[in-house]
N, C-alpha and C positions, 0 to 999 in steps of 0.2 A: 653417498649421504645426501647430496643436493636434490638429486633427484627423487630419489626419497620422501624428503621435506615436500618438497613440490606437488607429490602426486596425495600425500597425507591432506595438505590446504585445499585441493583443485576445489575449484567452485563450481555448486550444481548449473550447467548449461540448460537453454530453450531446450535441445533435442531429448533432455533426459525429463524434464517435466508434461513434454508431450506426451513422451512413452508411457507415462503413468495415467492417461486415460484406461478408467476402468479397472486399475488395480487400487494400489495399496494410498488412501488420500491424502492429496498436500497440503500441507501446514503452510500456510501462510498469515502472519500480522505486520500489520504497518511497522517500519520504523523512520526516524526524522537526524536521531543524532548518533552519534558514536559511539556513548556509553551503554543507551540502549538497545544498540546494533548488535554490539559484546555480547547482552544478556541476551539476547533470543538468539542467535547464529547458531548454537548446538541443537536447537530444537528445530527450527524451522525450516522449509525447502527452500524457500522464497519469500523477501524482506521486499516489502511495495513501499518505495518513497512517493506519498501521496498527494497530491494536493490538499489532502484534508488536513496539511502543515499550516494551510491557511488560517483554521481556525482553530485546529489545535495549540499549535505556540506562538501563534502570533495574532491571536483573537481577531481575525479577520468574520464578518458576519457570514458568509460564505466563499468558495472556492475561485470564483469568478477573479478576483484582483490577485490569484496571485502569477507572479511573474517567471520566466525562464530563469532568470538570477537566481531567483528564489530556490526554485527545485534545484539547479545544478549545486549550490550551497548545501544544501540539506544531501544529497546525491555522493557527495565528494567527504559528508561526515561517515553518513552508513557504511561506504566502501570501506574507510579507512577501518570501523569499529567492526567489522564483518570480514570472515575468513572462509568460510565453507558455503553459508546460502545463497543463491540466485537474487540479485536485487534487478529491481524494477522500477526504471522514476517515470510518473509519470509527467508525461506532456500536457501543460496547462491553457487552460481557455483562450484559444486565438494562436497557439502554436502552430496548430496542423490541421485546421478546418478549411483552408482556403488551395493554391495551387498546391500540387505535391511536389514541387521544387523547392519551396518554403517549408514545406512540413519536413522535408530531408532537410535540409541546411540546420534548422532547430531541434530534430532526433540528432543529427552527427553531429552536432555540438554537446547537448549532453552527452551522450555517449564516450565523445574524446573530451570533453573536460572532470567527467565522473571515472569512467573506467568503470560505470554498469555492464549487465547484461542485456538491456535491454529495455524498450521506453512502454508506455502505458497510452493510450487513447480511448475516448469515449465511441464508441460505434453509432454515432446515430445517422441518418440518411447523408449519402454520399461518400462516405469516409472509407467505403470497403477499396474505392479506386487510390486511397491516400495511403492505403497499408499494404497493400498490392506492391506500391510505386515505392513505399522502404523495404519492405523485405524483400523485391526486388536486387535492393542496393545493398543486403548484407546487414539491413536493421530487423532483428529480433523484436515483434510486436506482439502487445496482449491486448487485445479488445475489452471491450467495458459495454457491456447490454440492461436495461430496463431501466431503472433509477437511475438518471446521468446528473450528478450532482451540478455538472458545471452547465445544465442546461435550466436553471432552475430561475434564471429569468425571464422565460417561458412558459416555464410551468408555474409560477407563484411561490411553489412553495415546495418541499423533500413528501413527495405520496407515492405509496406501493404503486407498481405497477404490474399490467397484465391481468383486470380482472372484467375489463368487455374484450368482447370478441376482435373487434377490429385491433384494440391494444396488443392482443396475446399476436396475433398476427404477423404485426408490424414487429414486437419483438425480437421472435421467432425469425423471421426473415432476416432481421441484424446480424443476429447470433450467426447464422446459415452464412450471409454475406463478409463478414469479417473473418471466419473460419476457412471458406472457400478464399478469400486473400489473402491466406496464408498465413491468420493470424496463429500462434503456437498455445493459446489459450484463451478463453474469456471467463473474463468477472460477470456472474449476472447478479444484479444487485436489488433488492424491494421489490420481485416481483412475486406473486399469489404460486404458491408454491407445487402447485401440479405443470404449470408454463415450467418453472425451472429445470422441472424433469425432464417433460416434455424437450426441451433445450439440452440437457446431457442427451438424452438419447438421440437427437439430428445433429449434431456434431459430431466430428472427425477427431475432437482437442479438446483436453481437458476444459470443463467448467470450473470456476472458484465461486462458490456462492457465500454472498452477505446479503442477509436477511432473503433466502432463497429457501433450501430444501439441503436435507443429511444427503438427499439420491446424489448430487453433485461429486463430481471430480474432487473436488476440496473445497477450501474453506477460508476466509481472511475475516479479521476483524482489524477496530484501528484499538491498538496496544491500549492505548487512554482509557477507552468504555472498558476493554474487558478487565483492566486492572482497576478500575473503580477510581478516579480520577478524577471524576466529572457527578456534579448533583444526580445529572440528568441522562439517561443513556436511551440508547430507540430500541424500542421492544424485541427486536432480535440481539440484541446483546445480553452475553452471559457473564454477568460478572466473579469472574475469579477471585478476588482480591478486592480489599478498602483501601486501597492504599493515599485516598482522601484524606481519611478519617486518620490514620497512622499519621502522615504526615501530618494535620491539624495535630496530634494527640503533642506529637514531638516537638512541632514549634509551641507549643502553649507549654509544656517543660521547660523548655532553653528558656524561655522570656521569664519564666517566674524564675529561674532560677539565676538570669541575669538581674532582676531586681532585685532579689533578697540576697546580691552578691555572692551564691555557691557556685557561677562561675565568673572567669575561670578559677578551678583548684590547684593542690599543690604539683598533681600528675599532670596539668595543661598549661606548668610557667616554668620555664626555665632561670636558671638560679647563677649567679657567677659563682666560680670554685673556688676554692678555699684556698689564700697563700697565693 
């Protein structure tokens, strides 16, 4: 019966979403906390605890400040709310840019403080020797190509990328360099969507595309946009869901209905018994 249980729960591994280069594509959206860890776990292959916690729940202007504490907090909800899919935190701004003896000590600490499958990094120049140097060591790594949000105090500001030639290039080469290190998948993220192809097809490991291309391996969004959460969403987001509008609809009920006193009722107060 134990083992049973055990192999009903197993959660989806690196090795089983590599394997899906080319077939059948993965579902992936952000998650941050527990409850909505719950709610996506039967649907999805793979839950990305993102830096984009930064400014999703904690209104940070961008991803840049947030911190290792940060992720393994939000890392250690997802686990808990999640049973079946592959989760993924990523490694935030100044984790794992600098030696790879530092980039390991802060992968194996998330890792053994969350009980993920494995960490997240942005691929941009240099980093192929940083992911090399974890999965080396037994750390499952996902690359992250074109739009590198946490490099966005360099760039000014969140813009597609890959539409001059030298850009598609350099891309291109990430993708190839992080894959060749062994990375088990890459995100390519805002880049001019014939690159994104272009990019599934020179890789070895599934693609996950956001605001990329349908040709891609699969697919992630951050849960917020696609559920309608937010005024404001970036043009590659689909919105499934108001759940803005819902929740405004429902707090503006409870309040009018706390000030004309109809709550609480007779079903929401407990009453002492009789005798």
């Amino acid at each position: 019966m134990s083992s049973h249980r055990e192999e009903a729960v197993r959660r989806i591994a690196a090795p089983e979403i590599a394997a899906r280069k080319g077939g059948q594509p993965i579902v992936c959206l952000t998650a941050y906390t527990a409850p909505m860890a719950e709610l996506l776990d039967a649907h999805c292959d793979l839950l990305l605890v993102g830096d984009s916690v930064g400014m999703v729940v904690h209104g940070l202007p961008n991803t840049v400040g947030v911190t290792l504490e940060m992720m393994i907090l939000h890392g250690q909800a997802v686990m808990r709310g999640s049973r079946r899919a592959m989760v993924v935190v990523d490694l935030p701004f100044g984790a794992y840019e600098g030696a790879p003896e530092a980039a390991h000590a802060n992968a194996a600490r998330v890792m053994k403080e969350t009980g993920c499958s494995a960490v997240k990094v942005e691929a941009g120049p240099a980093i192929a020797d940083n992911i090399a140097y974890l999965v080396q060591r037994g750390i499952p790594v996902m690359g992250h190509v074109g739009l590198r949000p946490q490099a966005v105090m360099v760039e000014g500001r969140f813009k597609a990328k890959g539409k001059a030639d030298h850009e598609r290039r350099r891309i291109l080469d990430e993708a190839r360099a992080a894959a060749e290190a062994g990375a088990f998948a890459v995100v390519v993220e805002g880049v001019a969507e014939g690159l994104a192809r272009e990019i599934t097809a020179a890789v070895d490991v599934p693609t996950i595309g956001i605001g990329a291309s349908a040709g891609c391996d699969g697919q992630i969004l951050v849960t917020d946009d696609m559920l309608g959460l937010f005024d404001w969403t970036p043009k590659f987001v689909r919105r499934y869901a108001d759940l803005r509008g819902e929740i405004g609809r429902a707090v503006a009920a409870y309040a009018d209905d706390v000030r004309e006193r109809k709550f609480p009722g007779p079903a929401e107060i407990y009453f002492a018994k009789a005798g």
